[in-house]
C-alpha positions as CSV (number, residue, x, y, z in Angstrom):
1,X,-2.6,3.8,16.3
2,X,-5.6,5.3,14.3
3,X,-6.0,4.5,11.2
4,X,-5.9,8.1,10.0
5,X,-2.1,7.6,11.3
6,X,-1.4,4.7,9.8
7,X,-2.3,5.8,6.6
8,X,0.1,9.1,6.6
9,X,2.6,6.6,7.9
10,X,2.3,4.6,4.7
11,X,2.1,7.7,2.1
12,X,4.9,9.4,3.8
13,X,7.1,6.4,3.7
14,X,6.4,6.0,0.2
15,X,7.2,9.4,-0.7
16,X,10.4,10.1,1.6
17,X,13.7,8.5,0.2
18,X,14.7,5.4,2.2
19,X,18.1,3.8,2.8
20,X,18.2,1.9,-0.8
21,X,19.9,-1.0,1.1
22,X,16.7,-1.3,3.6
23,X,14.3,-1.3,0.5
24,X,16.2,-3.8,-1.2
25,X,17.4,-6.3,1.3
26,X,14.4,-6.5,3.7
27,X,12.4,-9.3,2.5
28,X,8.5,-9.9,3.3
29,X,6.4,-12.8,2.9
30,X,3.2,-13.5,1.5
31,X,1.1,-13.6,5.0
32,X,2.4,-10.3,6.4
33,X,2.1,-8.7,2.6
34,X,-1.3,-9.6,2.6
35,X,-1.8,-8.1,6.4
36,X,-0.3,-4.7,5.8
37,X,-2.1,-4.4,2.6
38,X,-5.1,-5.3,4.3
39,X,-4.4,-2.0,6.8
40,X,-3.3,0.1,4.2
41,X,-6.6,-0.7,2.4
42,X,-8.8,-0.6,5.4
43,X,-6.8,2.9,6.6
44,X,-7.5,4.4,3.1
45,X,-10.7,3.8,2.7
46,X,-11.6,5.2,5.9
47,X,-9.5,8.3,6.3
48,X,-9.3,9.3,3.0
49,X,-12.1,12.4,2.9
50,X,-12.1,12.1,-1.2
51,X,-11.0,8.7,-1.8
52,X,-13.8,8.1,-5.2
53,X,-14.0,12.1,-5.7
54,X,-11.8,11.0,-9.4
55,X,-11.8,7.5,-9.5
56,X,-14.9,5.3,-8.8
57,X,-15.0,3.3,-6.2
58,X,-15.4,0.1,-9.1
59,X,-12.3,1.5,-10.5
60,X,-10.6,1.6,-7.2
61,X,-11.7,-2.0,-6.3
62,X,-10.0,-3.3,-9.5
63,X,-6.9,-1.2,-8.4
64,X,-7.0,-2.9,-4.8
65,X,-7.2,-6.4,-6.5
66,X,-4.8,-6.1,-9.1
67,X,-2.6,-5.1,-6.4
68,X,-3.7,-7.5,-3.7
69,X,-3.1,-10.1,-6.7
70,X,0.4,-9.5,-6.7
71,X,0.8,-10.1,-3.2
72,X,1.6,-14.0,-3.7
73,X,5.5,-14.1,-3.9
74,X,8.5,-12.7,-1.3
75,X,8.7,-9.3,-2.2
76,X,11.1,-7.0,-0.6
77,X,10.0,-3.3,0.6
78,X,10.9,-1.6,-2.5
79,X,9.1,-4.0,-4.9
80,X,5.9,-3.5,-2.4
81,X,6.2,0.0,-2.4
82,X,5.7,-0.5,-5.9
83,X,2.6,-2.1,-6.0
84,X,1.4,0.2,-3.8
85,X,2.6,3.3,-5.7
86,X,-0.7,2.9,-8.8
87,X,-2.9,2.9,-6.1
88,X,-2.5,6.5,-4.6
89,X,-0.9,7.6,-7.5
């Protein structure tokens, strides 16, 4: 998959209503937070065409790690899609 594709996966998942008992009950862990972050980061970054065109890229850096930062506990995919949400937002 490219990463172009990856990244609309991710923002249309965030944006398209889910099943709320999927979002609530799935459960990940730390190591595969971190991973998909890590894609979602790296897909961003290099398929966005504007990513720093209103935000600098210092600014976005601080969003990535406050985000990335959070990424220590089980979380399930609602309370991910959360810390996820500031960053696109």
């Amino acid at each position: 998959m490219t990463l172009f594709r990856a990244l609309f996966c991710v923002l249309a998942s965030m944006a398209m209503p889910a099943p709320q008992g999927r979002l609530t009950e799935t459960v990940l862990h730390p190591p595969q937070l971190q991973s998909d972050f890590a894609l979602f980061r790296k897909a961003l970054e290099e398929a966005h065409p504007a990513l720093h065109r209103h935000t600098t890229k210092r600014e976005m850096d601080r969003e990535f790690a406050r985000a990335e930062a959070r990424l220590t506990r089980p979380m399930t995919l609602l309370q991910f899609r959360n810390v996820m949400a500031p960053i696109v937002a």
